[in-house]
N, C-alpha and C positions, 0 to 999 in steps of 0.2 A: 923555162916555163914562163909566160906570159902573165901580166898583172890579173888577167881576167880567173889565170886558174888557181884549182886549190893546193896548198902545199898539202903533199899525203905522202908524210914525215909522220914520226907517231908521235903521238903526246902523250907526255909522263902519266896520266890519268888512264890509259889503255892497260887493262892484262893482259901480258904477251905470253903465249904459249897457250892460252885456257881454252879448257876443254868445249866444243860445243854442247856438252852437257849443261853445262851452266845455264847455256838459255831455252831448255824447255818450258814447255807454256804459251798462253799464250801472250802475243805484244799488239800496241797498237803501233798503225806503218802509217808513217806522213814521209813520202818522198817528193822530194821538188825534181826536178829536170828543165833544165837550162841549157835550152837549145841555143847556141848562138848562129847557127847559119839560117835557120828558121827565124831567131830573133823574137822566140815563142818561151811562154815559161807555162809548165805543163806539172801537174800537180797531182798524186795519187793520195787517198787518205782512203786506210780501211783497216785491216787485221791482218797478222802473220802469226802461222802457229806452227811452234818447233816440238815435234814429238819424236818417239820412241817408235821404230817400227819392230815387227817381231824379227825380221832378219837381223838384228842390229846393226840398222843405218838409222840416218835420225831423217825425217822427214822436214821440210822445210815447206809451208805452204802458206802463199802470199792470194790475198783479194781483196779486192776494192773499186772505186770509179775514177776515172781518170777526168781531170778537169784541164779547159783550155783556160787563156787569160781572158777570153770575151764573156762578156755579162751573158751573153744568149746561145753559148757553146751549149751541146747535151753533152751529160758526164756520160763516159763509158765505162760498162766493165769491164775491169781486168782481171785476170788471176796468173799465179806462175806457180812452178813445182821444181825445186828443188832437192836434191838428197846430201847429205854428207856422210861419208862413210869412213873406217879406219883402213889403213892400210899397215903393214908392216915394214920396215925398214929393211931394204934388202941384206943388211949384213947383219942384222940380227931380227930373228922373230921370234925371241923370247919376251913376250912384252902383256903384261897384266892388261886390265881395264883402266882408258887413260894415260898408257907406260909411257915414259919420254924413249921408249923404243918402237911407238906409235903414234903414222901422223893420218893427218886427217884432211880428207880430200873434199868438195863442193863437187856434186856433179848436177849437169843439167837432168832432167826429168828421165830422158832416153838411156841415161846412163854414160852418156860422153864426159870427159873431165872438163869442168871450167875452169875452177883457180884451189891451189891450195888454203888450206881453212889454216890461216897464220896472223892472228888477231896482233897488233900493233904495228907489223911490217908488211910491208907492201908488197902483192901482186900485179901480175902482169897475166892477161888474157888476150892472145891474138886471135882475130875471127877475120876468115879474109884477108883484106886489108886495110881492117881498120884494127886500132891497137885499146884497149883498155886496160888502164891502169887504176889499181885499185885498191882500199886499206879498210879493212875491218876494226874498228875500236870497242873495244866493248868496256864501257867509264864504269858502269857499275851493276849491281843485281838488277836496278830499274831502267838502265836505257842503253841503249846501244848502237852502232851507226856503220853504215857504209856509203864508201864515197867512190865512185869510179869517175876518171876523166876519158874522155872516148873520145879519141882523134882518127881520121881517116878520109880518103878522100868524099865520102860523104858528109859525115859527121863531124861533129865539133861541140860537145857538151859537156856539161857534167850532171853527175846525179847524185843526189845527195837522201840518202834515206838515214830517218829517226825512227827506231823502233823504242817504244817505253811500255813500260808493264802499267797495264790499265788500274784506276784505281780502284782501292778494297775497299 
């Protein structure tokens, strides 16, 4: 791993295993993106809000504008959809709400798998050919973070999102 990237090793400050129930609600979303082949640092700040859908998946929905680093860039909007769902372990599917006989999968919006939902260890997402690797932290009831580094023959970034619970 070169000087430029992130280590995404977990820190003791992460709950490992926790349920995505924990982050219902909603958050506020400041992700940086650190393009290095672009040599572009590109910045989204808006809202994410993690709900209960009636199928019991959780819904996952991000938007906001997207900022270049030029003073006279126009922000863009963006938004993205997410789901996370339970699944049962194939050799046992006795498993309550939350079971450590149930794990919990990220899908994109269509319903394709992205990365397992395993908060302090690290995933891996291939698309193509380019590789994402990834680590969900979640420090505490107020903030929380994901980090992917994206190598490939195009790409070379990292991305680094803070979600925190707006204030009361």
């Amino acid at each position: 791993m070169s000087d430029q990237q992130h280590d995404l090793r977990p820190t003791p400050r992460t709950s490992p295993g926790a349920s995505p129930r924990a982050l219902l609600g909603d958050w506020l979303l400041n992700r940086r993106i650190e393009d290095r082949l672009s040599r572009e640092i590109l910045q989204v700040t808006g809202t994410t809000e993690i709900s209960m859908r009636e199928d019991g998946r959780i819904a996952w929905s991000e938007s906001g504008v997207l900022t270049r680093g030029a003073a006279d860039a126009r922000p863009i909007p963006v938004r993205r959809e997410l789901l996370i769902e339970r699944r049962a372990r194939p050799l046992d599917r006795q498993g309550g709400a939350d079971s450590p006989d149930e794990d919990w999968m990220v899908l994109f919006a269509d319903g394709r798998d992205f990365h397992p939902w395993t908060p302090g260890r690290p995933v891996v997402h291939p698309c193509g050919e380019d590789r994402y690797d990834g680590l969900v932290e979640i420090l505490d009831e107020r903030e929380w973070r994901v980090t992917w580094e994206v190598i490939g023959p195009a790409k070379d970034m990292t991305i680094h999102s803070v979600l925190t619970a707006p204030q009361a």
